[in-house]
N, C-alpha and C positions, 0 to 999 in steps of 0.2 A: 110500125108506127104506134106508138103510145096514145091510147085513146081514154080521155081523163072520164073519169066515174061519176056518174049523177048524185051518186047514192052510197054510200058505205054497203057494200055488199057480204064483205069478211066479220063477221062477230069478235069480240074479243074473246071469248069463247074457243074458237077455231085460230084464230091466231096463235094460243098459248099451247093447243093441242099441236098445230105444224110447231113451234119452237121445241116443246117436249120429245119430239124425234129429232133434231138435232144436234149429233154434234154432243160438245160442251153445256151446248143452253138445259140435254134435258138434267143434268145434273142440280140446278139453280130451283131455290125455292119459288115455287108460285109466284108469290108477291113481286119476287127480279123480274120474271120470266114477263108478269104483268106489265111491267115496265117499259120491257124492251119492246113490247109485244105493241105497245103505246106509239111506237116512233113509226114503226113501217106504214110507208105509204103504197095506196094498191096502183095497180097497174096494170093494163090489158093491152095484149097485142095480139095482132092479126096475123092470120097462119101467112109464115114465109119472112116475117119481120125479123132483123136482126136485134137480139137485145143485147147483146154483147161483140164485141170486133175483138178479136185479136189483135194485140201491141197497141191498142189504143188504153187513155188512164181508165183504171177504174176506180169510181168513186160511191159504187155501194152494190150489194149481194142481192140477191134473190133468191125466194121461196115461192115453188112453184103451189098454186091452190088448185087451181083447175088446166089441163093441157099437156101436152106433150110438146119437149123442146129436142133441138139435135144439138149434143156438142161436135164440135171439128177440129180440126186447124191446117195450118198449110204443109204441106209434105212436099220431096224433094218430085215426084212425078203429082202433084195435084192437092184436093182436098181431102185428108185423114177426117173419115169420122168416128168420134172416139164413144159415140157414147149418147144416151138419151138421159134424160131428165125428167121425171114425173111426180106428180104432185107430191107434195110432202117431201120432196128434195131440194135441194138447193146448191146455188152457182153463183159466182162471181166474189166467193168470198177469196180464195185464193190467189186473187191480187191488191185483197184489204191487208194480209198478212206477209204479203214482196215486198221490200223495200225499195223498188219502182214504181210500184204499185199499176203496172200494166196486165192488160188481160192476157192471161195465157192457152185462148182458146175462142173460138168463136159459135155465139151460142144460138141457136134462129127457131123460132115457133114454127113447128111442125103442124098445130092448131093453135083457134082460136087458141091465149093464155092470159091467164089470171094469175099475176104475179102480190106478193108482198115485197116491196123493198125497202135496204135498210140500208140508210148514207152511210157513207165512211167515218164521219162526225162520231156518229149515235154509235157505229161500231167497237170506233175504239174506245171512245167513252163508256161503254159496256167493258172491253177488255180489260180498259185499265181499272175497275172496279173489282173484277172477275180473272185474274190471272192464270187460273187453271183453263178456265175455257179459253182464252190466247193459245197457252200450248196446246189443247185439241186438235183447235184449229191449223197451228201450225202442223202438227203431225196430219193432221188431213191433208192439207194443200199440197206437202211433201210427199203424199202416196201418189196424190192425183198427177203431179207434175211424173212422178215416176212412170206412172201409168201410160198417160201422152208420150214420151220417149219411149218406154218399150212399142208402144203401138206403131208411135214412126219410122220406128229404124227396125221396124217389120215391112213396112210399106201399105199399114192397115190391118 
């Protein structure tokens, strides 16, 4: 469950520092990075929360600040886990870059987590400013979805 923040806890500071290991974003001048770095809103969840569902829409990414998360998904005997998540990485962009735009995996706080998020809006609005970092990101999505089928059609 999403528990709203009293307080701005993330500096702008640290925010442009997680977007700098990023992907596409760490390519972009300061000043962009500033930007983008402007829209994400934080977010906490409690260890065992789901922040992501598989085949459900998604409508913005996450950047893990503080926590550990489990990626998954559903397998032909049960749940495939593909994968963690730790700070300074990020998830759910690879259904901002589908053209379904559904989740390809299900994501759930292992711990407490302290997320940065960033809408779909603000996303592509960043993309379509930023075209090189679109295809990044599409060559990312593209490994990861890779990744998830080799793993499934191992059986984990």
């Amino acid at each position: 469950m999403t528990q709203p923040l009293k307080s701005s806890e993330v500096s702008m500071e640290r925010r442009v520092e997680l977007l700098s290991g990023l992907g596409g974003f760490a390519e972009l001048p300061v000043a962009v990075k500033h930007s983008i770095a402007e829209r994400f809103q934080e977010e906490r969840f409690e260890a065992g929360s789901e922040v992501v569902v598989e085949r459900q829409m998604g409508d913005r990414m996450y950047v893990v600040v503080e926590g550990i998360a489990e990626v998954s998904t559903a397998g032909v005997s049960g749940v495939v886990v593909l994968g963690q998540v730790l700070a300074g990485e990020m998830f759910g962009e690879v259904a901002l870059v589908s053209k379904l735009r559904r989740r390809k995996a299900t994501v759930t706080a292992l711990t407490p987590l302290v997320t940065l998020s960033l809408s779909s809006a603000a996303f592509d609005a960043a993309m379509e400013r930023h075209p090189q970092v679109r295809a990044d990101f599409i060559r990312s999505a593209e490994a990861k979805v890779q990744q998830k089928l080799t793993k499934v059609a191992r059986g984990g």
